[in-house]
C-alpha positions in Angstrom: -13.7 8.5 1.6 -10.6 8.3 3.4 -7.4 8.3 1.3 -4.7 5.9 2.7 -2.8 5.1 -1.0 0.3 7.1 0.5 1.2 3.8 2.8 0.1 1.4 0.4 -0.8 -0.9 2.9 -2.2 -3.7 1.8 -4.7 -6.6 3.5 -3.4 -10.0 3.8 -4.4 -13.6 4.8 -5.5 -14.2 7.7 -3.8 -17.7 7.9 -0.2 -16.4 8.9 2.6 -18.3 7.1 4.9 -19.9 9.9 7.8 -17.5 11.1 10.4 -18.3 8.6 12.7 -17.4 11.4 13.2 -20.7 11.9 12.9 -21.8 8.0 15.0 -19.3 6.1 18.1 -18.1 8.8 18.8 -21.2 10.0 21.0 -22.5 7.0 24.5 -20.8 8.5 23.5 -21.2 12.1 22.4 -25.1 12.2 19.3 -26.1 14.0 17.5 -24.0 16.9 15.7 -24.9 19.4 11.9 -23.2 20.1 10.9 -20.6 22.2 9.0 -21.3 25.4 5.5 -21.6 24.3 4.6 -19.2 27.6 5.8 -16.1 24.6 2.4 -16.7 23.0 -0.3 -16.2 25.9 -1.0 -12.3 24.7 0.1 -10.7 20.9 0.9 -7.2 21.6 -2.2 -6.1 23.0 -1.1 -2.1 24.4 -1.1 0.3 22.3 1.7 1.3 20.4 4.3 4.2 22.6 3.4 3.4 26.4 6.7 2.8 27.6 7.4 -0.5 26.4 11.5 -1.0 27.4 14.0 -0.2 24.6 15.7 -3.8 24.0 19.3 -2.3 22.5 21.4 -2.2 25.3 23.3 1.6 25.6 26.9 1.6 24.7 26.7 -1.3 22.1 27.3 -0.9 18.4 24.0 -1.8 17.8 22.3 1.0 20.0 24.5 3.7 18.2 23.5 2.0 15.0 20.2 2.5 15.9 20.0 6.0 16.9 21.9 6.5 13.5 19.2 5.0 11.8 16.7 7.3 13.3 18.9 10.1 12.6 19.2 9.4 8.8 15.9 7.9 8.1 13.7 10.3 8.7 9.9 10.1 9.3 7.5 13.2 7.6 4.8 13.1 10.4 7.1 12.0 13.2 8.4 8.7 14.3 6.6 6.9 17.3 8.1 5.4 20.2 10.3 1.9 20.2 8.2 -1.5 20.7 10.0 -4.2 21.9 8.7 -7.6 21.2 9.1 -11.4 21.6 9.1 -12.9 18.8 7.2 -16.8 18.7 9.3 -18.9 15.5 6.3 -21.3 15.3 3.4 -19.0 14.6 5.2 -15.1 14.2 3.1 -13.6 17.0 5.0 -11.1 18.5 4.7 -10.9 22.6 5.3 -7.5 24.2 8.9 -8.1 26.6 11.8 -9.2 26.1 13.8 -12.7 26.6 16.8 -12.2 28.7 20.2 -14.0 26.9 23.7 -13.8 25.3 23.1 -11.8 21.9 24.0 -14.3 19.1 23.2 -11.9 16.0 21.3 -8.8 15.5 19.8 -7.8 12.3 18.4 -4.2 11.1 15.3 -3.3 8.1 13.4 -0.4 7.0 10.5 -0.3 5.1 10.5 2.1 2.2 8.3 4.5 4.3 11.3 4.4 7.0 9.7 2.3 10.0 12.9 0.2 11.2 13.2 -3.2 12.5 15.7 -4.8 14.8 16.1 -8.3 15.5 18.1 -10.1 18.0 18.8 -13.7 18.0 19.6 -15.1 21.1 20.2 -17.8 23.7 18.3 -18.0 27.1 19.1 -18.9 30.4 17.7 -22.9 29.4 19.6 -22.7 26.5 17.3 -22.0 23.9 16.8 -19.8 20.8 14.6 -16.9 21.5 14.2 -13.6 19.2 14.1 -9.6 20.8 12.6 -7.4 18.2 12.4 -3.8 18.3 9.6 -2.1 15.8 10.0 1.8 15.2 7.2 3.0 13.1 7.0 6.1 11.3 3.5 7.9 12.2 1.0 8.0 9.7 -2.2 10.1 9.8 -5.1 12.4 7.6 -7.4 14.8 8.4 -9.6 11.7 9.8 -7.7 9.9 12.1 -4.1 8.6 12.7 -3.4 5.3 11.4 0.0 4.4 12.7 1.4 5.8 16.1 0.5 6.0 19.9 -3.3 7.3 19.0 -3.8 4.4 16.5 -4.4 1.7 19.2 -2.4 -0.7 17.3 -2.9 -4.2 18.0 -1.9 -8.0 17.0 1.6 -7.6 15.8 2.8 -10.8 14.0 5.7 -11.6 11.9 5.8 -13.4 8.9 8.3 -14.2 6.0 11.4 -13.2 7.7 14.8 -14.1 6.3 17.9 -13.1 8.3 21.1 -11.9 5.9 24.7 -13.3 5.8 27.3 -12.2 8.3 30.0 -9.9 6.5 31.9 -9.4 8.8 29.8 -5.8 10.5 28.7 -5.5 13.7 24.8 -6.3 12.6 23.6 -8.2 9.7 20.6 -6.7 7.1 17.4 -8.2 7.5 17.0 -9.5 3.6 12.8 -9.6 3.7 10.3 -9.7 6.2 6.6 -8.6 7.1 4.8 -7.3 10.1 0.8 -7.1 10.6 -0.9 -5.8 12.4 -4.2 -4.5 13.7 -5.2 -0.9 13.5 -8.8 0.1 14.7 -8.6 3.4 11.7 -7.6 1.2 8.7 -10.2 -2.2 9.9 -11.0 -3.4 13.0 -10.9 -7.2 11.8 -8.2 -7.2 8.7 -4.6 -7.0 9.3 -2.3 -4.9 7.4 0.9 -5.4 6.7 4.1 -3.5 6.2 7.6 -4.9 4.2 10.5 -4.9 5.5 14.1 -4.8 3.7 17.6 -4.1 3.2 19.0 -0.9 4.4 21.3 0.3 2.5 22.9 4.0 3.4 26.2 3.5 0.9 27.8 1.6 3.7 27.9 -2.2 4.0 27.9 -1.5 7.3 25.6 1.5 7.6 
């Protein structure tokens, strides 16, 4: 019997809550507009690692942030390559690409087992709120097979129950809470798991 208590992944629903995105962030930033519904033809379909582009643009706070991040969360079994996503705010299904725009906010998470999210809020070239995230998972694997990371053939990414932090005044904001599921063949072929996101804190309101 496989032993996967050391993630503590859990199932959930399948009836994914609406991306709270648009629900939760919105109360400091006033009304936003949708993303273009052509975000949702695919959910994150290739597997996790195969050269998906890096959405934090070199020589940017938040890039350096990033690799900081990386540096001082560290993963036991490795940590996989960057995913960058687009993110839908009706229905949390997470698009592999990007959205080209002006940067609005960006936002950074861990979960307690070190897998770090980024989000960017933007506007596009029609004028519309769009969000870039970036998924860095921390590999995860037994003696059977690996559950999490470019062998896992991780599929179906959605986001759910995401609420954005207040600016203080740092170059990023904390992501408060937030979930992503996903599909991974190992754990169950049909059930989604899902892993927490929160606060980082490194001692630094900043980090």
């Amino acid at each position: 019997m496989k032993n996967l208590t050391a993630y503590k992944l859990k199932p959930i629903a399948k009836k994914v809550s609406i991306f709270a995105l648009t629900l939760l962030m919105i109360a400091s930033c006033g009304s936003d507009n949708k993303t273009s519904s052509s975000n949702t033809n695919s959910t994150g379909t290739s597997p996790i690692g195969s050269g998906n582009p890096i959405l934090i643009d070199p020589g940017t706070p938040q890039h350096a942030t990033w690799s900081n991040l990386k540096g001082q969360i560290t993963c036991p079994m490795g940590r996989a390559a960057d995913m960058a996503f687009i993110a839908n705010p009706n229905t949390g299904e997470l698009t592999q690409g990007q959205v080209a725009g002006t940067s609005q906010s960006t936002y950074f998470g861990k979960s307690t087992h070190g897998d770090l999210m980024f989000i960017d809020r933007l506007t596009d070239s029609t004028g519309q709120t769009a969000y870039n995230i970036v998924l860095s998972y921390c590999v995860y694997q037994d003696s059977y097979a690996q559950y999490i990371g470019p062998n896992a053939g991780m599929t179906n990414f959605v986001a759910h129950g995401i609420s954005l932090g207040p600016d203080k005044g740092c170059p990023s904001r904390n992501i408060t809470t937030g979930n992503v599921q996903f599909i991974s063949p190992n754990f169950d072929t049909y059930v989604p798991y899902n892993i927490h996101y929160q606060p980082i804190t490194l001692g630094n309101e900043c980090f």
